[in-house]
Structures are given as structure tokens and as C-alpha cells.
KESEFI-539022 format. One line per 3 residues: number of its first residue (from 0); their letters; for each residue x, y, z of N, C-alpha, C, O. Coordinates in nm, 2 decimals. Layout:
N
NUM) a) X:Y:Z:X:Y:Z:X:Y:Z:X:Y:Z ~ ...
END
This chain:
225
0) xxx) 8.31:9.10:11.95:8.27:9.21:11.87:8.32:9.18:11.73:8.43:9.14:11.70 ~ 8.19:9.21:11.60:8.27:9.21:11.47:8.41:9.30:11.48:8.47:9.36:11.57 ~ 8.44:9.26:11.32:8.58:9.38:11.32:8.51:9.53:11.30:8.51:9.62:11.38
3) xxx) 8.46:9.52:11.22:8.36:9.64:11.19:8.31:9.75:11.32:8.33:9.87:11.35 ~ 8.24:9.63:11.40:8.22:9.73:11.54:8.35:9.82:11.57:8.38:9.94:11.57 ~ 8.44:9.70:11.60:8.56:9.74:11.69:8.63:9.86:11.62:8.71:9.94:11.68
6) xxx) 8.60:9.88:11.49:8.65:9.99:11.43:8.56:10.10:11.48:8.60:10.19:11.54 ~ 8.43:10.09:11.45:8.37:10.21:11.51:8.39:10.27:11.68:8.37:10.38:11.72 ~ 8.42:10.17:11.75:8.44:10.19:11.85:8.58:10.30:11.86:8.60:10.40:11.92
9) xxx) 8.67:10.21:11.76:8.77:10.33:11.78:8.75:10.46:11.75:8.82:10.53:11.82 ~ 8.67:10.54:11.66:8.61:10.61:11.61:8.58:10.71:11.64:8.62:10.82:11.61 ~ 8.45:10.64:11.76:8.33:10.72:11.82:8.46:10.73:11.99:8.42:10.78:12.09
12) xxx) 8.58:10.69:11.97:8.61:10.71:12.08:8.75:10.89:12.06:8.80:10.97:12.14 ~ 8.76:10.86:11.89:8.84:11.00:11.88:8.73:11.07:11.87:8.73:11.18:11.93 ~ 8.61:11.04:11.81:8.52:11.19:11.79:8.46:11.28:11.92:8.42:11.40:11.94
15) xxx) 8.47:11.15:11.99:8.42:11.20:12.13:8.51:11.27:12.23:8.46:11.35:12.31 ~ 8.67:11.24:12.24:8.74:11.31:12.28:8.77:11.48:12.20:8.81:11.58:12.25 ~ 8.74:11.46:12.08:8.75:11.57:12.01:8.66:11.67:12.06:8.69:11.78:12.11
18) xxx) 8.55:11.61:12.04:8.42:11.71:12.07:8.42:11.73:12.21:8.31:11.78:12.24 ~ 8.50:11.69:12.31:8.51:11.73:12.45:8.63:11.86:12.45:8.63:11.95:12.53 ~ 8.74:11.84:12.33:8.82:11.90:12.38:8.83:12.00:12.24:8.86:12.12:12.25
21) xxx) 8.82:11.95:12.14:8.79:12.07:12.06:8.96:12.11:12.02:8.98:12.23:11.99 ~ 9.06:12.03:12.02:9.21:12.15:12.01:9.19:12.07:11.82:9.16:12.13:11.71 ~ 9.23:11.95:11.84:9.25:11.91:11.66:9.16:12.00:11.53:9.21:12.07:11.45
24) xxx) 9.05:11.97:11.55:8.92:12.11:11.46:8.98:12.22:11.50:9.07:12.23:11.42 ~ 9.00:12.32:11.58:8.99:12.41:11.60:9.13:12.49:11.53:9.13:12.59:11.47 ~ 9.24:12.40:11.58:9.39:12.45:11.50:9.37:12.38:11.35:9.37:12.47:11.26
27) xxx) 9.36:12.30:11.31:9.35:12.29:11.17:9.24:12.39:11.12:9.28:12.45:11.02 ~ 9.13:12.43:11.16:9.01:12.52:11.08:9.08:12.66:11.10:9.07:12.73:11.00 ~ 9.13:12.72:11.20:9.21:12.89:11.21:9.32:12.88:11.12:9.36:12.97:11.05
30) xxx) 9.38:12.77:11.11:9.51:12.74:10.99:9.46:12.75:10.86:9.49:12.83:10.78 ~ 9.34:12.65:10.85:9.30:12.67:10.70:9.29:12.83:10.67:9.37:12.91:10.62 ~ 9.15:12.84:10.74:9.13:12.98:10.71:9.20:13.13:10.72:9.15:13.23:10.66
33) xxx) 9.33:13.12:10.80:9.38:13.22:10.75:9.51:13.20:10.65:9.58:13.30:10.62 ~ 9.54:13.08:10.60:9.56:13.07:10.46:9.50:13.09:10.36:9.55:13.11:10.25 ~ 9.36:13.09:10.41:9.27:13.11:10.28:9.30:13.24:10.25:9.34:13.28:10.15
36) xxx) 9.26:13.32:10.38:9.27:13.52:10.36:9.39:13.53:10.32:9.38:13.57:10.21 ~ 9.50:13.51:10.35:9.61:13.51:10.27:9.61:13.53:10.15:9.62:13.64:10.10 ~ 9.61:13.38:10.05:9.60:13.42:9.94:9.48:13.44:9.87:9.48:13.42:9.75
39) xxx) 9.38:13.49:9.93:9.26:13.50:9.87:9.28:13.66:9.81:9.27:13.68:9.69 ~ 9.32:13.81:9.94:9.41:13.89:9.96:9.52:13.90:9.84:9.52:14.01:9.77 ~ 9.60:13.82:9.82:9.70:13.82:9.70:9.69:13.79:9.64:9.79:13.79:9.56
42) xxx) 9.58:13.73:9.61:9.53:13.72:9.41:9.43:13.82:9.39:9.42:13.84:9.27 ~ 9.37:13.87:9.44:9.33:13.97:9.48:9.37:14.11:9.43:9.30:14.18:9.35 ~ 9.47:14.14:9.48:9.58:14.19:9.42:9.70:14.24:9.30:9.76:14.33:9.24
45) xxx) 9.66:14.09:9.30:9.82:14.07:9.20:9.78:13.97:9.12:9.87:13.92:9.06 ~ 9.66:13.91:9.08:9.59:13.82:9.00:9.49:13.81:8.93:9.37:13.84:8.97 ~ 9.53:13.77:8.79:9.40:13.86:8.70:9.31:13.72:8.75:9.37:13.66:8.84
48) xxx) 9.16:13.67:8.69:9.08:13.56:8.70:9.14:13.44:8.62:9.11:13.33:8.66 ~ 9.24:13.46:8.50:9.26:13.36:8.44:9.34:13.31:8.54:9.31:13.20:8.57 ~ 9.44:13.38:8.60:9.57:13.33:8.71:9.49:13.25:8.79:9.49:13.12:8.77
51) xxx) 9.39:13.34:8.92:9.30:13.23:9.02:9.25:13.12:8.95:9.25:13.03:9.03 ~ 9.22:13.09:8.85:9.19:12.98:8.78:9.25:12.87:8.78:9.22:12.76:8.82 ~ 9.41:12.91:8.70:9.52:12.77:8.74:9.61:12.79:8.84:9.73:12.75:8.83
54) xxx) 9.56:12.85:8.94:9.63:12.86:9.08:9.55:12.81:9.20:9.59:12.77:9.30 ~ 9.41:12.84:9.16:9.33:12.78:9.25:9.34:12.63:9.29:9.35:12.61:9.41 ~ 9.34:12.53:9.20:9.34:12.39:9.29:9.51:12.37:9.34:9.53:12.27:9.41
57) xxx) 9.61:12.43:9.32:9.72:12.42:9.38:9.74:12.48:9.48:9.83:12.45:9.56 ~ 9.62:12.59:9.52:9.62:12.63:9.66:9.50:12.55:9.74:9.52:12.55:9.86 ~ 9.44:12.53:9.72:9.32:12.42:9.77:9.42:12.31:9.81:9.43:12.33:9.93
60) xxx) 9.49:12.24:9.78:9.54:12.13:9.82:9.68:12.14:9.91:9.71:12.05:9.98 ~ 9.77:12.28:9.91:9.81:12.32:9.95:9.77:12.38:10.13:9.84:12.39:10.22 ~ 9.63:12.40:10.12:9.54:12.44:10.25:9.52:12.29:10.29:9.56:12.27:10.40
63) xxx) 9.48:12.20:10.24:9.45:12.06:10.24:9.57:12.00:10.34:9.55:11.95:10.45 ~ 9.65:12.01:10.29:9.78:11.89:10.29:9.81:11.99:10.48:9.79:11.95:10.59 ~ 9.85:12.09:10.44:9.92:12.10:10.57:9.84:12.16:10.71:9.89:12.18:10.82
66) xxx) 9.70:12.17:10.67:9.56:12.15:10.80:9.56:12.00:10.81:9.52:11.97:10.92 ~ 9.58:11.92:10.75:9.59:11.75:10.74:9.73:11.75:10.86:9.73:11.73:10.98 ~ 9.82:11.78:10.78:9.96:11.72:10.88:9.91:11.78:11.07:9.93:11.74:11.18
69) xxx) 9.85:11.89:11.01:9.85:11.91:11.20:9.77:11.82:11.28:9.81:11.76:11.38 ~ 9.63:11.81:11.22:9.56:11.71:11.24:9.60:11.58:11.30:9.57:11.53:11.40 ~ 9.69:11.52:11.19:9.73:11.45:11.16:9.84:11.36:11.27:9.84:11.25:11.32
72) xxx) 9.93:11.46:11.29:10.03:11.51:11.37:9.95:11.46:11.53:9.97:11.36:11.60 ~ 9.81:11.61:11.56:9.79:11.57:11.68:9.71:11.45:11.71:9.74:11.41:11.82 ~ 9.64:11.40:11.65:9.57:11.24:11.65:9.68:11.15:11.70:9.66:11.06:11.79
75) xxx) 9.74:11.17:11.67:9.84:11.05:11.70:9.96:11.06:11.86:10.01:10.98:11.93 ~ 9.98:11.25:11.86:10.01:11.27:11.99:9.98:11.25:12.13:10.05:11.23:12.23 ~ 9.84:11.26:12.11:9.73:11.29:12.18:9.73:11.15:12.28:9.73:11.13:12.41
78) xxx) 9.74:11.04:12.14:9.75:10.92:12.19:9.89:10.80:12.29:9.90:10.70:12.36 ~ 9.99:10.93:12.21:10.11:10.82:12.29:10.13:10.96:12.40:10.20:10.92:12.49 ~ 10.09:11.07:12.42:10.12:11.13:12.55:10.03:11.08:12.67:10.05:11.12:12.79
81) xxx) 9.97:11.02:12.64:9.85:11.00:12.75:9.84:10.85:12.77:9.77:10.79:12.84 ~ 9.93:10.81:12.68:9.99:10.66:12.70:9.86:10.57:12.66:9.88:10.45:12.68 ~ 9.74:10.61:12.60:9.62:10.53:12.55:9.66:10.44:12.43:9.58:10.35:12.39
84) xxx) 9.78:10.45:12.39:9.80:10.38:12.24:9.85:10.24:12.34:9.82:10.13:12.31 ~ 9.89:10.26:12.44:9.93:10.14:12.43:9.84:10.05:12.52:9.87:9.93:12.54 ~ 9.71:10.12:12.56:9.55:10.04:12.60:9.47:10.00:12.46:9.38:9.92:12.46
87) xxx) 9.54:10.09:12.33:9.48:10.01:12.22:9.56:9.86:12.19:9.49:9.76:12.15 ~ 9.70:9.86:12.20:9.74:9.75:12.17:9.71:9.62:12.26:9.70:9.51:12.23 ~ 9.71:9.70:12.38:9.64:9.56:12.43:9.50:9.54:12.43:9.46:9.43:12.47
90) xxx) 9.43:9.58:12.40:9.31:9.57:12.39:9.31:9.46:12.31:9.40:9.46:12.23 ~ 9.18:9.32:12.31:9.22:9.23:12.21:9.11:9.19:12.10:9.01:9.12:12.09 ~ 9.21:9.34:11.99:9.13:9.37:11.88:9.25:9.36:11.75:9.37:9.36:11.79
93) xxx) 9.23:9.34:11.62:9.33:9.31:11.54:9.40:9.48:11.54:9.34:9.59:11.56 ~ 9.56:9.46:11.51:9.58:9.61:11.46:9.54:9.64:11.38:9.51:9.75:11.40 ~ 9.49:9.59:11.25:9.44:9.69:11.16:9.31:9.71:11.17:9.26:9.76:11.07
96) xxx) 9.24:9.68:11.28:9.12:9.74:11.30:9.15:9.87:11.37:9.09:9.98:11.36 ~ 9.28:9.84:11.45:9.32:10.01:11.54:9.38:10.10:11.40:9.35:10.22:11.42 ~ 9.43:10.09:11.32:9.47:10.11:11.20:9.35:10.17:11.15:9.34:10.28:11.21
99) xxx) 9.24:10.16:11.06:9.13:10.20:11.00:9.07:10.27:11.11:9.06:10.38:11.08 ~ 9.00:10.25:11.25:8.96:10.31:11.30:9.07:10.48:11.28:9.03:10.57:11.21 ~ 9.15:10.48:11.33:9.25:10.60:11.35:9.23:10.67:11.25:9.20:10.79:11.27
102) xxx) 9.26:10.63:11.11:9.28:10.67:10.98:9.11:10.71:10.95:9.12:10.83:10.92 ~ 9.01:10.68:10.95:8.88:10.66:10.94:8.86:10.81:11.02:8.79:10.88:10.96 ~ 8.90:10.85:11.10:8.88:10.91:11.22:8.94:11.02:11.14:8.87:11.11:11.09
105) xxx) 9.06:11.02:11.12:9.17:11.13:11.04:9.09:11.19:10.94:9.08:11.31:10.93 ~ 9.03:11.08:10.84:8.96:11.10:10.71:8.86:11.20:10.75:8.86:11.31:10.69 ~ 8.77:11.19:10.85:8.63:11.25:10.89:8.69:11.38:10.94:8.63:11.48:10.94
108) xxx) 8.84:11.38:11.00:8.84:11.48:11.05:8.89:11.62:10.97:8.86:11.74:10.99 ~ 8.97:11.55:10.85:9.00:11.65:10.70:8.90:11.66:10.66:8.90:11.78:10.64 ~ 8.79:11.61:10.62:8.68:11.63:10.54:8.58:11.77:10.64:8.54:11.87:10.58
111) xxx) 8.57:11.74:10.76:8.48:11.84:10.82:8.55:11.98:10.77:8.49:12.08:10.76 ~ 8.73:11.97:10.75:8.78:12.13:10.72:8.73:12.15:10.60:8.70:12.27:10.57 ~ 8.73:12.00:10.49:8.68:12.05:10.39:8.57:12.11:10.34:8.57:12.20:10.26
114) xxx) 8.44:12.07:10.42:8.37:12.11:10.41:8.34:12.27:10.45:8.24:12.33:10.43 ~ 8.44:12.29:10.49:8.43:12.42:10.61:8.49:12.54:10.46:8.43:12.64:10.44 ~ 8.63:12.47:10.37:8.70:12.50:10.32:8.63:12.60:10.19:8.65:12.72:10.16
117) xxx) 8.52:12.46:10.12:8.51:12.44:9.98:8.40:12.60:9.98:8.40:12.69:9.89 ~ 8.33:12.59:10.07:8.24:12.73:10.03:8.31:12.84:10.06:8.24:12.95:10.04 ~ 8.42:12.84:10.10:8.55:12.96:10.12:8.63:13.02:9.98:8.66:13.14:9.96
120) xxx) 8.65:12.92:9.91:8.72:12.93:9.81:8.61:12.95:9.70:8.64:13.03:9.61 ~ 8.50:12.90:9.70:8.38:12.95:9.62:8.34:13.14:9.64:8.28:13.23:9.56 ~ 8.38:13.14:9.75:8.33:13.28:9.81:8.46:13.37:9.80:8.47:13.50:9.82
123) xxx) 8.54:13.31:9.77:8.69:13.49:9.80:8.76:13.43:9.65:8.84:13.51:9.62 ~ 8.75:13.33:9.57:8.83:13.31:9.39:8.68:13.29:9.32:8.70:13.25:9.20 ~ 8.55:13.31:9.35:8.44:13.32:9.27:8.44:13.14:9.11:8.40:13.12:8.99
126) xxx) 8.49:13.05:9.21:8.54:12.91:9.08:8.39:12.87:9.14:8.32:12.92:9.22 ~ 8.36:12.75:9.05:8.28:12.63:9.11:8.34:12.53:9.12:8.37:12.46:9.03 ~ 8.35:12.53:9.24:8.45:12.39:9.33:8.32:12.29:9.34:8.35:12.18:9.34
129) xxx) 8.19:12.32:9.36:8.09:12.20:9.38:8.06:12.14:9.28:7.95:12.15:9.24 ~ 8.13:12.07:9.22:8.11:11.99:9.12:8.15:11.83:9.16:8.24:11.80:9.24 ~ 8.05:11.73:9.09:8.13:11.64:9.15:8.21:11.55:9.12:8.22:11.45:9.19
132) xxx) 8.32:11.59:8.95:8.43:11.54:9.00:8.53:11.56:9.10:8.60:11.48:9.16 ~ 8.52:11.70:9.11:8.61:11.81:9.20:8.56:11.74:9.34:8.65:11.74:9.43 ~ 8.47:11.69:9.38:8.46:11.66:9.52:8.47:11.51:9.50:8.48:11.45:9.61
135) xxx) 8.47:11.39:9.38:8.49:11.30:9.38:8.65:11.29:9.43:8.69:11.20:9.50 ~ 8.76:11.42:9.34:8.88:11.38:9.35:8.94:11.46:9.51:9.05:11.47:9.57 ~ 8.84:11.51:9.53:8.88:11.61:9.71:8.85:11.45:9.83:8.92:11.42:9.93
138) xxx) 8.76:11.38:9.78:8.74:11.23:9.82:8.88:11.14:9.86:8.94:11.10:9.96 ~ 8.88:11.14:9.70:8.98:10.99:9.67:9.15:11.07:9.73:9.24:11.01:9.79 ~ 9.16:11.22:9.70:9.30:11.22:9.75:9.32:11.27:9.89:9.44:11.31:9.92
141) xxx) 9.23:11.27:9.97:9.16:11.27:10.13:9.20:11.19:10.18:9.27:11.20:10.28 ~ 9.14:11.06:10.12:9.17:10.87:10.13:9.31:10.86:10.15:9.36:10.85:10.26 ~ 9.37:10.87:10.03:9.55:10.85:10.05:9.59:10.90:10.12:9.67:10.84:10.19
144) xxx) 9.55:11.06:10.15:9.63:11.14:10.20:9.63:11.07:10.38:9.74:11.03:10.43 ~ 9.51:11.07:10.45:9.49:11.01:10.62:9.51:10.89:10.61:9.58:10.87:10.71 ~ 9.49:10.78:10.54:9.52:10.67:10.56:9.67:10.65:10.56:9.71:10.59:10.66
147) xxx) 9.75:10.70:10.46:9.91:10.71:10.45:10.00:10.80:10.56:10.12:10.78:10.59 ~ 9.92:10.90:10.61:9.98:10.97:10.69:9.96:10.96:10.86:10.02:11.00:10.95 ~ 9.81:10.86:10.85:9.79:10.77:10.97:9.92:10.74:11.04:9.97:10.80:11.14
150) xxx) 9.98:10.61:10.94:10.06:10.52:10.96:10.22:10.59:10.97:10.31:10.54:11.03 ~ 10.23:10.70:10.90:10.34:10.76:10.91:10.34:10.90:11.03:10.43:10.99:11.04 ~ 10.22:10.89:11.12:10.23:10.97:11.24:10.23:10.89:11.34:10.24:10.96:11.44
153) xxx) 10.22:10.76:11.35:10.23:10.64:11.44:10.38:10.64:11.46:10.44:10.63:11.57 ~ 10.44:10.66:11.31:10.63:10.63:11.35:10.66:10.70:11.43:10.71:10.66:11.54 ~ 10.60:10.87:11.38:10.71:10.96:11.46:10.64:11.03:11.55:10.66:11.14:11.57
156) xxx) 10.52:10.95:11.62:10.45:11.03:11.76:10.54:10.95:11.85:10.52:10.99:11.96 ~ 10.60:10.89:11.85:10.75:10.86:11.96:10.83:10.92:12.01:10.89:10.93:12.12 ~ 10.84:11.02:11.85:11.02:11.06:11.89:10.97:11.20:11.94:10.86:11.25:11.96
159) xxx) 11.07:11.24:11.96:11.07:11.40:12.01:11.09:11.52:11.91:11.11:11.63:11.92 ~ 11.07:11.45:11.83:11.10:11.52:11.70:10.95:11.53:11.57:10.96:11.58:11.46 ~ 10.84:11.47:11.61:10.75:11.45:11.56:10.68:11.51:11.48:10.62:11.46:11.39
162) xxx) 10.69:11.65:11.51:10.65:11.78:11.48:10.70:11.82:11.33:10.63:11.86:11.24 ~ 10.85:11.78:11.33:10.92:11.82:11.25:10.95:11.71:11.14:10.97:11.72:11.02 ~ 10.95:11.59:11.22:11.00:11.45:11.13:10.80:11.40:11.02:10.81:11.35:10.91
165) xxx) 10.71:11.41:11.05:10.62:11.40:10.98:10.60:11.45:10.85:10.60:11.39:10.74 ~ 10.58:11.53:10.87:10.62:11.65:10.70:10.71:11.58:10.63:10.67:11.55:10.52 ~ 10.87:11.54:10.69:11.00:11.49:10.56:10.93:11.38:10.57:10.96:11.36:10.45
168) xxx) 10.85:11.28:10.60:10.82:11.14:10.61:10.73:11.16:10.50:10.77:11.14:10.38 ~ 10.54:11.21:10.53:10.51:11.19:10.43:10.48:11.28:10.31:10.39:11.27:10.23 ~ 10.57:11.38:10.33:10.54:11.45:10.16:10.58:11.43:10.04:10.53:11.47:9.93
171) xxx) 10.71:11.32:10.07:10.74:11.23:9.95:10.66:11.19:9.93:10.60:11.23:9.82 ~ 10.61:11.09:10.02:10.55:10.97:10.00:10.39:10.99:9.93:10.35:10.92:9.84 ~ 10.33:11.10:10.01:10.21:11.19:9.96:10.23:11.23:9.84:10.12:11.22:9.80
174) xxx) 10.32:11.27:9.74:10.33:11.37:9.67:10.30:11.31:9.53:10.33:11.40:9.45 ~ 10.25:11.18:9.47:10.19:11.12:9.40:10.00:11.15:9.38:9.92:11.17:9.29 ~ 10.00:11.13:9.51:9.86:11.13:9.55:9.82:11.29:9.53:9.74:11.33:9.45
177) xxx) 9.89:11.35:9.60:9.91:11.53:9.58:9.89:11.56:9.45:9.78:11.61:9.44 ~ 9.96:11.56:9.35:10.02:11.59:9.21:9.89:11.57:9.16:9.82:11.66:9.12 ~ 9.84:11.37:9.16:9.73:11.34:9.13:9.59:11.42:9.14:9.49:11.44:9.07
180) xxx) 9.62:11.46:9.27:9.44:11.52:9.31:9.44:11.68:9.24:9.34:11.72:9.17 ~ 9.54:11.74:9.27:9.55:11.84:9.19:9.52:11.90:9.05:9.47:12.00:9.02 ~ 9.59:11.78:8.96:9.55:11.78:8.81:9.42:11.75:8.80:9.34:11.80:8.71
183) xxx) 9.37:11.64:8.88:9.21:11.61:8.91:9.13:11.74:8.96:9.01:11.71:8.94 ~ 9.14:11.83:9.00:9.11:11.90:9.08:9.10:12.04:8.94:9.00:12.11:8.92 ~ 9.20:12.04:8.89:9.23:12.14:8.76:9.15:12.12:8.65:9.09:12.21:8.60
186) xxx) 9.15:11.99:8.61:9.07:11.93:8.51:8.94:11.95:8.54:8.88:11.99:8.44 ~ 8.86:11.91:8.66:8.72:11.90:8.66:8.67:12.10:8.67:8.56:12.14:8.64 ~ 8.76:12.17:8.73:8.76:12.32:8.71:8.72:12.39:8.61:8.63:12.47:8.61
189) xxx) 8.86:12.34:8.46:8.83:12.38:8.38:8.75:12.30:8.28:8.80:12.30:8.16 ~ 8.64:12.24:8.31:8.55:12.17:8.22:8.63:12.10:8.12:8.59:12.11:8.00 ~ 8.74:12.04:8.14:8.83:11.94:7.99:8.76:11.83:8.03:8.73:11.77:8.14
192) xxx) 8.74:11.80:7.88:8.68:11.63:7.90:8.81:11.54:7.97:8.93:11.55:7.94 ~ 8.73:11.43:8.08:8.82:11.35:8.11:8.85:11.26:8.06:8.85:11.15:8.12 ~ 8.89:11.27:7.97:9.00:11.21:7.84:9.11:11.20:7.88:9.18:11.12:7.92
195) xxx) 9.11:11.38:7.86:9.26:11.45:7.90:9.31:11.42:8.00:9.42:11.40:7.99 ~ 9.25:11.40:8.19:9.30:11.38:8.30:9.27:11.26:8.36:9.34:11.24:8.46 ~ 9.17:11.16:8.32:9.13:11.04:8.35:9.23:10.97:8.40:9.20:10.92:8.51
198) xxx) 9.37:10.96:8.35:9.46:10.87:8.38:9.51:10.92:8.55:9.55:10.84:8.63 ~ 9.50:11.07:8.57:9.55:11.10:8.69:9.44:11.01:8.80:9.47:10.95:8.90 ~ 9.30:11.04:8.73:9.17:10.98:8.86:9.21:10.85:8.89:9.18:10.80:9.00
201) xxx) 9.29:10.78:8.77:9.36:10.59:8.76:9.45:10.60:8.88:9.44:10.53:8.98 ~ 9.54:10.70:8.83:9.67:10.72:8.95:9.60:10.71:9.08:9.59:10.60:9.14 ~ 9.53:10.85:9.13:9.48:10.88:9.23:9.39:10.72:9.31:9.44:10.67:9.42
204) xxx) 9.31:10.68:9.27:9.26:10.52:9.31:9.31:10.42:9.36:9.27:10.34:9.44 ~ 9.47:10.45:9.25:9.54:10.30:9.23:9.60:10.34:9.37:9.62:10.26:9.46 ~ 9.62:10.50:9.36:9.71:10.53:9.50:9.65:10.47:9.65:9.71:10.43:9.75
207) xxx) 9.51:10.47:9.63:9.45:10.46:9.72:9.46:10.33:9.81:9.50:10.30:9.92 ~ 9.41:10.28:9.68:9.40:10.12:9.69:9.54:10.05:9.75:9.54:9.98:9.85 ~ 9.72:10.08:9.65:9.82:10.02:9.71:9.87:10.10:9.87:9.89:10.08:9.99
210) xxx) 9.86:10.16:9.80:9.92:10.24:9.98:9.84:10.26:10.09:9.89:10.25:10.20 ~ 9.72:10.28:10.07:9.65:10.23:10.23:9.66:10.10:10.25:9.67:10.07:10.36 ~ 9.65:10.01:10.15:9.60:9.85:10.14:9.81:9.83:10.20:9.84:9.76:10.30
213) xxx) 9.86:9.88:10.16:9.99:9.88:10.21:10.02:9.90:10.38:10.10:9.84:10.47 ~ 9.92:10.01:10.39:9.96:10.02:10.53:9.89:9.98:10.65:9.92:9.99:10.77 ~ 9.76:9.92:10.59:9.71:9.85:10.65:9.76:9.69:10.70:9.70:9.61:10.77
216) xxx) 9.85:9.68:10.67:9.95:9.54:10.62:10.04:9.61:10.72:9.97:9.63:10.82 ~ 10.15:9.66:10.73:10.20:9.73:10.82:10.22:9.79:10.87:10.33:9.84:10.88 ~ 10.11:9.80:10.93:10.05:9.89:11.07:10.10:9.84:11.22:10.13:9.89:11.32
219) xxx) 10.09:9.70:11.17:10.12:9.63:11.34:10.26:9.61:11.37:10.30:9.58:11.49 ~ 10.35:9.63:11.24:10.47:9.57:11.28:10.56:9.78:11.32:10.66:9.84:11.38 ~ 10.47:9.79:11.26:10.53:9.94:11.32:10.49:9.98:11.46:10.58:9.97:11.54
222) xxx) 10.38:10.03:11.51:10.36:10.06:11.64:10.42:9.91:11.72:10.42:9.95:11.84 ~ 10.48:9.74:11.72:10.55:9.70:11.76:10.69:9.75:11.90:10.80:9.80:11.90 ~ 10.63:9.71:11.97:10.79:9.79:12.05:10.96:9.75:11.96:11.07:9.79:12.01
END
């Protein structure tokens, strides 16, 4: 098998457990959304339009980041409770093909909330989020975010503590890429020429490119016994 196949194989083999069992979509999509009524409700309230305006992509990424960790979290559970992670390592395919498939898998599976997300937040803060820097930088800080947090749900789907040890793992580590997509996210909102924020889209990319390309590189020596 190319590498390429063997990646889709891994793939089509979470999408299909998903869609049999439905728990990863289903707890991340009731998480999102009643975060969304939450603060949709309290700005609502207590927030004039200019407020929802520069509060809006800080809460969009905020819904983002922690329907991701659960996700995130269970992808990787899923696999060392049922003891399959270690029919991936023997299987004889490179790790970082088990690496990209997983993460690939993660990516598609944030993006379907996103998509679930983006006409939510169009519909209860009245912004236009369809734009396509705003979904160029909902893209690139998606990328960082499953790819990086792949590899850092691999560590702690071991311990017994996984639940709790993922979050301190990658929100440091995330919180470049975070920062990044956000100002990306603000900027393409308020129509500023990307003059002003360009350099964050540099950040955001560059993030992309070292730290997945990073963890793609050490992927194998981590799931390692």
C-alpha cells in the first residue's frame, strides 16, 4: 500500500467507527452549542453590538478549542481502551502515517462542529463569519490545533489522568496558534486591511508548518513503549 492509502485507511477506519457509534460528534456538538446559548443569552443582555463585535472571535475560538479537547481527548481513548492502538503499531505501516491519519481524522472531526458552529454564531451575534479570510484562518488554526493536540492526546490517553492532564499539556503549547487565529479571526471581522494582521496569518502558517511538521517527527518515539 502507498503511504497515502494507508493514511486513508486509517481514516475511513475512525469515521466509520464514529458513524456507528456517534459518542465523539455528538458530545462535542451539545458542548458547543450550549456554549453558544450561553453566551449568545449574555451578550444579549449585557452587550451593546460594538461589545459582540470584539468579543465575538474570542468566543468562537473559545467554543473551538475546548469541543476540540473533548474530541480530541476521546479519539485517542477510544483507541488505547480497546487496546486497537497497539494493532496500529503493529500493523506494518510507518508511524507517521498512523500520526496523520489520526490527526487528519481529528481535523475533519473539528471542522464538521465547525461547520455546525459558523451559522450559529451568524444567527444569535448577527457578524459575518462567512467570509473567507475568517474561514481561511478557522482552517489554518484547526490544522495546529488537531495536529498538535493529536500527538499530545497519544501521551496522556495512558495515564489515568488523561482527562485532566490534556488541557495543562496542550494549552500552552496551543496558545500561539490560539492568540494567532483569533486576531485573524478579529481582523478579517472588522474589515482592517491585512496590513494590520498579516503578520498573525505568518504566525498562524509558520505554526502550522513547525509544530505539526514537529510532531510528525515525534510521533513514533512517543506512543514507543
Amino acid at each position: 500500500m502507498s503511504y497515502f492509502r494507508k493514511v486513508f485507511a486509517i481514516v475511513s477506519k475512525d469515521l466509520t467507527t464514529e458513524l456507528r457509534s456517534r459518542d465523539m460528534l455528538s458530545s462535542m456538538g451539545a458542548f458547543a452549542v450550549l456554549v453558544i446559548f450561553v453566551f449568545a443569552f449574555a451578550f444579549d443582555l449585557r452587550v451593546e453590538k460594538a461589545g459582540r463585535l470584539e468579543a465575538a472571535p474570542g468566543v468562537l475560538w473559545l467554543v473551538i478549542t475546548f469541543a476540540g479537547m473533548l474530541g480530541l481527548n476521546r479519539s485517542m481513548a477510544i483507541e488505547f481502551d480497546r487496546a486497537s492502538f497497539d494493532g496500529l503499531r503493529l500493523a506494518p505501516v510507518d508511524r507517521s502515517a498512523i500520526f496523520v491519519g489520526k490527526a487528519l481524522g481529528n481535523f475533519l472531526f473539528m471542522s464538521a462542529i465547525e461547520i455546525i458552529l459558523l451559522p450559529m454564531f451568524v444567527a444569535f451575534f448577527n457578524l459575518p463569519f462567512f467570509k473567507p479570510l475568517i474561514l481561511l484562518s478557522i482552517v489554518l488554526g484547526t490544522i495546529g490545533f488537531a495536529g498538535v493536540g493529536t500527538l499530545l492526546a497519544a501521551m496522556s490517553a495512558s495515564t489515568r489522568l488523561r482527562d485532566v492532564l490534556l488541557p495543562i499539556l496542550l494549552l500552552p503549547v496551543a496558545l500561539p496558534a490560539l492568540l494567532a487565529a483569533v486576531k485573524c479571526t478579529a481582523g478579517a471581522l472588522d474589515d482592517a486591511p491585512i496590513i494590520l494582521w498579516g503578520n498573525w496569518l505568518g504566525l498562524l502558517a509558520a505554526y502550522d508548518l513547525g509544530l505539526v511538521g514537529l510532531s510528525v517527527l515525534t510521533f513514533e518515539y512517543i506512543v514507543e513503549d
